[in-house]
N, C-alpha and C positions, 0 to 999 in steps of 0.2 A: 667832411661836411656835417652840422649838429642838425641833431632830428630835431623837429617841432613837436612839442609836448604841451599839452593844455592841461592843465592840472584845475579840478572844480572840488569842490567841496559844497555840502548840501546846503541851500541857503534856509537859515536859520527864523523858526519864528519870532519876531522878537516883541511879541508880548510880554514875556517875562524873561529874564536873563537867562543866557544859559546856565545849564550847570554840566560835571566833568564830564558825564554818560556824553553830552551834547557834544562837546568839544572832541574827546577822542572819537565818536563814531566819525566823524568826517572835517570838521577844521582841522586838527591837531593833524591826526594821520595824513591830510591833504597838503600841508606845511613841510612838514618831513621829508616827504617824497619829493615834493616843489624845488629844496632848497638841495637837495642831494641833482635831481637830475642840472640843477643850474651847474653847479660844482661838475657834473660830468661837463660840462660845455655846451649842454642842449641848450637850443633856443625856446624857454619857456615863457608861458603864460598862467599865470594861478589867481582864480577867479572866483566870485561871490557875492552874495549881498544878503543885504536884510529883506524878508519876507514880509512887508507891509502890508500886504493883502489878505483877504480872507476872514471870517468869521472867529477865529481867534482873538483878531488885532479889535473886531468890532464888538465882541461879547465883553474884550480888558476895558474899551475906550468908553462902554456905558458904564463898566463898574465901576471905573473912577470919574465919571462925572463931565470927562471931555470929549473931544472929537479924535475918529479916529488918526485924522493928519497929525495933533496935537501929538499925539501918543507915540504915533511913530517918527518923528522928527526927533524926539525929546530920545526914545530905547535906541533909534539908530546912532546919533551922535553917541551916547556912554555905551553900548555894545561896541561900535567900532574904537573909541579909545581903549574898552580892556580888551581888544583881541590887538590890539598895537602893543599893550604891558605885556600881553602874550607872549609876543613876538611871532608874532603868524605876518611871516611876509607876502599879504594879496598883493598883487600890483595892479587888481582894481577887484575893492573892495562895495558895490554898488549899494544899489535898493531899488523895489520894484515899481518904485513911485517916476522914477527916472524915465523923463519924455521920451530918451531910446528906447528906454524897454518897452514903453507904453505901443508907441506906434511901431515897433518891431513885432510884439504880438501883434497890433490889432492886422498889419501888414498879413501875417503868416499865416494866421486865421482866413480871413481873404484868400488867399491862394489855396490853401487846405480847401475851400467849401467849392469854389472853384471847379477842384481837381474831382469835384462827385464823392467828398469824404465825409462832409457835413449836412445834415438835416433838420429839420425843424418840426414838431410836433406838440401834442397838446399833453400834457401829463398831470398825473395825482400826485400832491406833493401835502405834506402835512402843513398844515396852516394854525397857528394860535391867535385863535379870537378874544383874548384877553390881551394881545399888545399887539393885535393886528398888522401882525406881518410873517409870513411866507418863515418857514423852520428847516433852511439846510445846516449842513453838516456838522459845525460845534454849536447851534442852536438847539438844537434835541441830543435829548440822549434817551436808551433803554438798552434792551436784551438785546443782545449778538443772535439772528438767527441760526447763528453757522454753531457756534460751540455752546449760547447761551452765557455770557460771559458777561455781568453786570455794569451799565455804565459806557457799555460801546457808543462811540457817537454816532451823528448821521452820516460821517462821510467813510469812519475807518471803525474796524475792530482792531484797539493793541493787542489784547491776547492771541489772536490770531490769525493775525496779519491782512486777512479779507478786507478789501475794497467793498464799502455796504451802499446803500442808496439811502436816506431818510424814514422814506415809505416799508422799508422793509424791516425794521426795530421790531420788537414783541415789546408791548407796555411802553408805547415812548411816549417821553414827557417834555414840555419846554421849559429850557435850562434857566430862562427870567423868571417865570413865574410858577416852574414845577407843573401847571396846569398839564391834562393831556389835549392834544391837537385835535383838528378834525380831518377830514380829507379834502381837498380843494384845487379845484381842475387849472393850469399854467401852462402855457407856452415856452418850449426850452429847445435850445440847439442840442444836436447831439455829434459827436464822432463815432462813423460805424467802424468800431475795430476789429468788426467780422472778415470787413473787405482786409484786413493787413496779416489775417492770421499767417497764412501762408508764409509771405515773407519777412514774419518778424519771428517766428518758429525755425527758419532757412538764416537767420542773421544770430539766434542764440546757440543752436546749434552749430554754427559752423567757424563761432568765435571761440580761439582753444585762449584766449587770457583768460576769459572768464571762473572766476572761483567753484568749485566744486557747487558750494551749497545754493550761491546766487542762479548758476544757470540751471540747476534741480527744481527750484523754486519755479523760475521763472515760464519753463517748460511745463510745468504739473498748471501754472495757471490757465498760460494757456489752451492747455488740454479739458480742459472743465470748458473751454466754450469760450471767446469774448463774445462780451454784449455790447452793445454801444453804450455809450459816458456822454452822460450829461455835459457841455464846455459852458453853460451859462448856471447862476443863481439868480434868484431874487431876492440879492441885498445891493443896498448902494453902495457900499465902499469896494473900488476894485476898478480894472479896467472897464470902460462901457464898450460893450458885447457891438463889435463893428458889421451886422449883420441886420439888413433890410430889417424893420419890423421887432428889433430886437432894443427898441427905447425903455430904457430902466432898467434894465437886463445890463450886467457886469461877469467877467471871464472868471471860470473854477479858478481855486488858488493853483492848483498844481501844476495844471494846464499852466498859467502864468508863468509860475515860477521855474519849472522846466526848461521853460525857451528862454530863460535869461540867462542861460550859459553861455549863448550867443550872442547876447542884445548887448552883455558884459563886456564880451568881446572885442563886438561892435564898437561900445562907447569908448575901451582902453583903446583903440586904434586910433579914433577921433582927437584922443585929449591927447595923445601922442605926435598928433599931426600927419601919420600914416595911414589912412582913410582904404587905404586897402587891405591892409595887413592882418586884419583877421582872416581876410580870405586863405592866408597861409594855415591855419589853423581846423577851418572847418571847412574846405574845398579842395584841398590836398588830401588824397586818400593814404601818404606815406605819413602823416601827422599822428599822434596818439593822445587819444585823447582818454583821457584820467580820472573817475568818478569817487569819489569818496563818498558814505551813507550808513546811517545806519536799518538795520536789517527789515525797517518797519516801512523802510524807503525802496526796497526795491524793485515792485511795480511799476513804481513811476519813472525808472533810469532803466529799465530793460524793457521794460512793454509803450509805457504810455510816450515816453519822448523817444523813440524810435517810431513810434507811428507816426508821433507828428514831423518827424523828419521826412518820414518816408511820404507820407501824403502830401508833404507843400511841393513834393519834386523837385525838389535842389541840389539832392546829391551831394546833401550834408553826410560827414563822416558820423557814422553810430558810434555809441560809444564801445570805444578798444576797449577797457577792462571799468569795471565797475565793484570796487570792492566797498563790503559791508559787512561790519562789525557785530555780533549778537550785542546785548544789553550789559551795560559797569549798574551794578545793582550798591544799595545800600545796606549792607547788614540785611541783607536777602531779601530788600525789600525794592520796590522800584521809586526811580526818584517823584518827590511831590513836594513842588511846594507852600501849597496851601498845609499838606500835615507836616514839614521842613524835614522828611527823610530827602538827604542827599547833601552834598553841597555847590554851594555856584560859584561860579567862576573871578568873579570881586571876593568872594567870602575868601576862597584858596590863597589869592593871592594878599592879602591882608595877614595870612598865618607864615607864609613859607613862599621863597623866591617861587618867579616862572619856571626855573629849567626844574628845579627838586621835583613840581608836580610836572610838567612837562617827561623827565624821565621816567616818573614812577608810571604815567598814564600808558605811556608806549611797551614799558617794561613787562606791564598788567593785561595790554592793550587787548580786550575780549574776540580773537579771532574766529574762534572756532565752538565758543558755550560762554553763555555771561558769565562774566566775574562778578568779585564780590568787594568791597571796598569796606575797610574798616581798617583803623586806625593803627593797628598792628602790622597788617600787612606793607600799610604805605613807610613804618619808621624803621621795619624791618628792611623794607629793600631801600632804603635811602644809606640808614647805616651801614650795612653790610656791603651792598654794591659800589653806590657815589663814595662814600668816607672810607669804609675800610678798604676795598678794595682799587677803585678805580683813583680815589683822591690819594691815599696812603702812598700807591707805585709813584706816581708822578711826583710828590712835595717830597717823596726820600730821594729819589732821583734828582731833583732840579737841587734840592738845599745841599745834597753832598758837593754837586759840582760847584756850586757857589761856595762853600765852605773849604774843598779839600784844591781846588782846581780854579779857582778865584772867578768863579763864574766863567770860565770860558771852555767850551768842550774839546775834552783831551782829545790828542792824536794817539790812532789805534796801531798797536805794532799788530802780528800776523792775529790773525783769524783764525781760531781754532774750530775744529769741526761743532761745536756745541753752537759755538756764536753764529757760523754761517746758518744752519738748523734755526735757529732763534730766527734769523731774519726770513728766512725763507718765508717760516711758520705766518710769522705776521703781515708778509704778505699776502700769503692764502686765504689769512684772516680779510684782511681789505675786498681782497677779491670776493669772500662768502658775503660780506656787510651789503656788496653792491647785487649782489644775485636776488641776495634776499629783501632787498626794500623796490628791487625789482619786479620780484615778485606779489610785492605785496605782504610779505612775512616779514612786518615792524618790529612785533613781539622777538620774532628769531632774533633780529638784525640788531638790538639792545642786549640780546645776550650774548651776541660775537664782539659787540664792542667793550664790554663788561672782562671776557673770556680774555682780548690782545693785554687787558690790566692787570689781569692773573697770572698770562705765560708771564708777564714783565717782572712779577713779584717773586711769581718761583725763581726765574732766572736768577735772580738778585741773592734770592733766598741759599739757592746752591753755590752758587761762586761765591758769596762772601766776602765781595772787594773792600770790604771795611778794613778785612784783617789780612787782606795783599797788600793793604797800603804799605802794610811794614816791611813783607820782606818779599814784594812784587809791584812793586809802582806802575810800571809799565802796564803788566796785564790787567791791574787793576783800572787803569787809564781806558782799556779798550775794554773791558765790561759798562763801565757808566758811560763810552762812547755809543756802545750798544744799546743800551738805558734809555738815551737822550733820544736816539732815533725811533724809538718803540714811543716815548711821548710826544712826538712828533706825530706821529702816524697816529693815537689814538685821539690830536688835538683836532686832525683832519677830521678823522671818522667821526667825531662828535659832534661837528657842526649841525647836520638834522635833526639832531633830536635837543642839544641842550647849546645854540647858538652864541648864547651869553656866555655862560663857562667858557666855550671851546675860543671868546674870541681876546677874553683874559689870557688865557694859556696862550695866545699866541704873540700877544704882545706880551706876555714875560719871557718867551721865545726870544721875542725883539727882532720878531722878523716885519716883514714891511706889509704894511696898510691892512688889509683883509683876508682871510679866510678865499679866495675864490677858484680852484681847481681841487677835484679830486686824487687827482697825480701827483699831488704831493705827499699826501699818504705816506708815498713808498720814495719819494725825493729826500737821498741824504741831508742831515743837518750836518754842516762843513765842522769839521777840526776846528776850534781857531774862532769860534762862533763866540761872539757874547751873547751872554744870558742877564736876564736882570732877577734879581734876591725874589724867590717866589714867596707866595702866600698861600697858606690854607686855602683850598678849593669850596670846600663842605663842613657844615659843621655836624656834628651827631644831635639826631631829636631824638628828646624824652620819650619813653615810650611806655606811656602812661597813658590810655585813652581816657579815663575821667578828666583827668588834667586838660587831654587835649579838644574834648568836648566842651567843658569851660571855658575854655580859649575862643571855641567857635560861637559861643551864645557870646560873650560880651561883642562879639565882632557881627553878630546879628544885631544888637541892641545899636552899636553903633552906626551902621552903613543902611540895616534894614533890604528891605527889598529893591529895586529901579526909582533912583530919584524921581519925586511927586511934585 
């Protein structure tokens, strides 16, 4: 029987496009694992949307002159077509605009305040009396009281990961008009996360998926105290705050956007016509459910939406494992697009296929300390790994049996102990691939797949069936039989990370329709098989970074930033 696996990935702001740091902290990595557990046979769901909400979407929508709906209608359509040139398989890709989501929060809110979780009170909030309006989270910025860290906003410190309030900046200023604010007494809901310490401290602790660094993290916070969270702002764009007395008032972004891993759910069951069928997903305690984030995110996937799970009393599954990435740096810098350190995800793809940067992301993919991105590193491991090594075993394999064997894969006489070792090996290899994208170690699981290209080239390299042809047919026959089934098995294993490649390779195979089981991996390719005349997989980039910064400024000049 297949487990139920919910696979999420963080939903993205989309004020401005993403770029790569965005993509491999939780789309990319969330895709990979999505499309591997289908391939084992699990009954999945892989889930997301655009974040239309929040002070972000409303600070972009006055810069440029429209409304925020405008803005978000316009970044959601061209986000969701380049994460389709991606090839990021959502099978429901949402946004938070969406009437399920809408009355799914306002519903679970409801029930949360209910259960004795939510409060209402009067509070000091910075206010700017030069555009007369109320300054939550990307509205103000100043000093991080925690490290002092320049430019923290009202809701977050990047340098430091701290969750902040508005109120509590040193020197904050409003981010319209630079002026500084006053202080100015408001009405706001709260969640007491006091009441949840207990058993959201008993739910991190006693989840052994959890990554080393994410449940350290998550533990040390809680250990400092929760405080109760503001769930409402005083801005208009956003859900309207479903609570008595709470007119003009609209729901935190996070708070929103957290509970749409459900509402997503929800609405994929709907549009499917199976109205109940998420409940397999988020009411089965045998289900897994799958976070992808990156590391600035995990407050709100280990503290803040496990409280609202636990508060509405539904007996929502928490989340099973929640993995997050450190930071993909630029030339040691962090990405910005106002100063264009970084690049985005249109930009990428404008220079080099999806799967090249697709492999190189997962290859690089920042598990355990950010990485660093610069143009070397990326043409280094495209050449060496995709061309030389993993493109190289495959096109000398598939061109000799076309060449020598008329495309059709010889029949093997015995099996010598070398050859039986080979096949073993590689399926050890399959088996370590699946451990480790299980685990969560994507990084690892690109080098085991890299690794089954290498044993295939030595192999190749030691036997020398070139020059058996002349005076060992036969044996040379059952080495490139061996060959064929090692491209076989790495066409399989490639599927989660470079989809497109792996699904050429399998039609030059000329085996039938798709990619869709894991067990083929290690499932012979028959004697007697036709093959069809292969192609070049990869081709080698220049690896010239002048040249290849050139490349990326004309392709700025042309595309620019999010269609206006």
């Amino acid at each position: 029987m297949s487990d139920k696996v919910l696979v999420t990935s963080a939903w993205p702001y989309i004020n401005v496009t993403p770029h790569l740091g965005n993509l491999v902290g939780s789309v990319l990595s969330a895709d990979v694992t999505a499309r591997y557990y289908r391939l084992k046979g699990d009954d999945v769901l892989f889930v997301s949307g655009s974040d239309e909400h929040g002070t972000p979407i409303e600070v972009e929508a006055l810069r440029q002159g429209i409304t925020p709906k405008e803005l978000t209608e316009k970044n959601h359509a061209y986000i969701s077509k380049l994460f389709s040139q991606w090839n990021i398989s959502y099978d429901n890709y949402t946004f938070t605009e969406s009437l399920v989501h809408k009355e799914f929060v306002q519903k679970t809110l409801l029930e949360i305040q209910k259960n004795g979780y939510i409060f209402e009170q009067e509070t000091q909030m910075l206010y700017c009396e030069h555009d007369k309006r109320f300054l939550p989270d990307r509205f103000v910025e100043g000093k991080c009281p925690h490290c002092n860290a320049e430019k923290a906003r009202g809701d977050q410190c990047d340098l430091c990961g701290k969750l902040l309030e508005p109120i509590a900046l040193v020197d904050p200023y409003c981010i319209l008009c630079k002026n500084k604010p006053i202080i100015k007494s408001t009405k706001h809901w709260y969640i007491d996360l006091s009441k949840l310490a207990d058993p959201l401290s008993q739910y991190i602790k006693d989840n052994q998926q959890l990554p080393t660094n994410v449940k350290n993290f998550s533990l040390n916070w809680i250990k400092e105290g929760l405080k109760s969270r503001a769930i409402t702002r005083d801005v208009n764009w956003g859900i309207p705050a479903p609570f008595k007395g709470a007119e003009g008032k609209t729901i935190y972004v996070w708070i929103d956007a957290v509970l749409g891993y459900i509402s997503a759910t929800i609405e994929q069951a709907q549009n499917t016509k199976q109205p109940d069928k998420w409940k397999e997903f988020w009411l089965n305690n045998q289900a897994k459910t799958l976070y992808f984030v990156g590391k600035d995110n995990i407050p709100f996937h280990t503290i803040i939406l496990p409280a609202l799970l636990l508060a509405s009393g539904q007996n929502y599954n928490l989340p099973w494992n929640v993995s997050a990435t450190e930071f993909l740096q630029f030339r040691g810098q962090k990405a910005s697009k106002s100063q264009r350190v970084g690049i985005w995800i249109d930009e990428a793809l404008e220079m080099f296929p999806a799967d090249y940067w697709r492999f190189f992301l997962i290859a690089t993919r920042p598990e355990s300390k950010d990485t660093n991105f610069t143009w070397n590193n990326f043409s280094d491991k495209i050449n060496a790994d995709l061309n030389d090594t993993y493109g190289n075993f495959i096109h000398r394999t598939l061109s000799f049996i076309t060449s020598k064997f008329d495309g059709i894969i010889p029949t093997p006489t015995k099996l010598d102990q070398d050859d039986q070792t080979i096949l073993d090996t590689i399926k050890e290899k399959v088996q370590q691939t699946a451990k480790e994208i299980e685990a969560g170690y994507l990084q690892s699981a690109t080098t085991t797949l890299i690794n089954i290209s290498r044993i295939g080239n030595q192999y190749l390299n030691t036997k020398e069936p070139w020059n058996l042809m002349k005076t060992d047919k036969e044996k040379a026959a059952t080495i490139f039989y061996i060959a064929a089934q090692i491209v076989k098995t790495i066409t399989v294993v490639s599927t989660p990370f470079i989809p497109q490649t792996a699904q050429q390779l399998w039609q030059t195979l000329q085996l039938p329709k798709t990619i869709n089981k894991w067990s083929e991996a290690t499932t012979p390719l028959e004697a007697g098989h036709k093959i069809a005349k292969p192609t070049p997989l990869f081709h080698k980039i220049e690896n010239d970074e002048t040249k290849l910064d050139e490349q990326l400024s004309k392709i700025r000049l042309k595309i620019g930033t999010l269609p206006k």
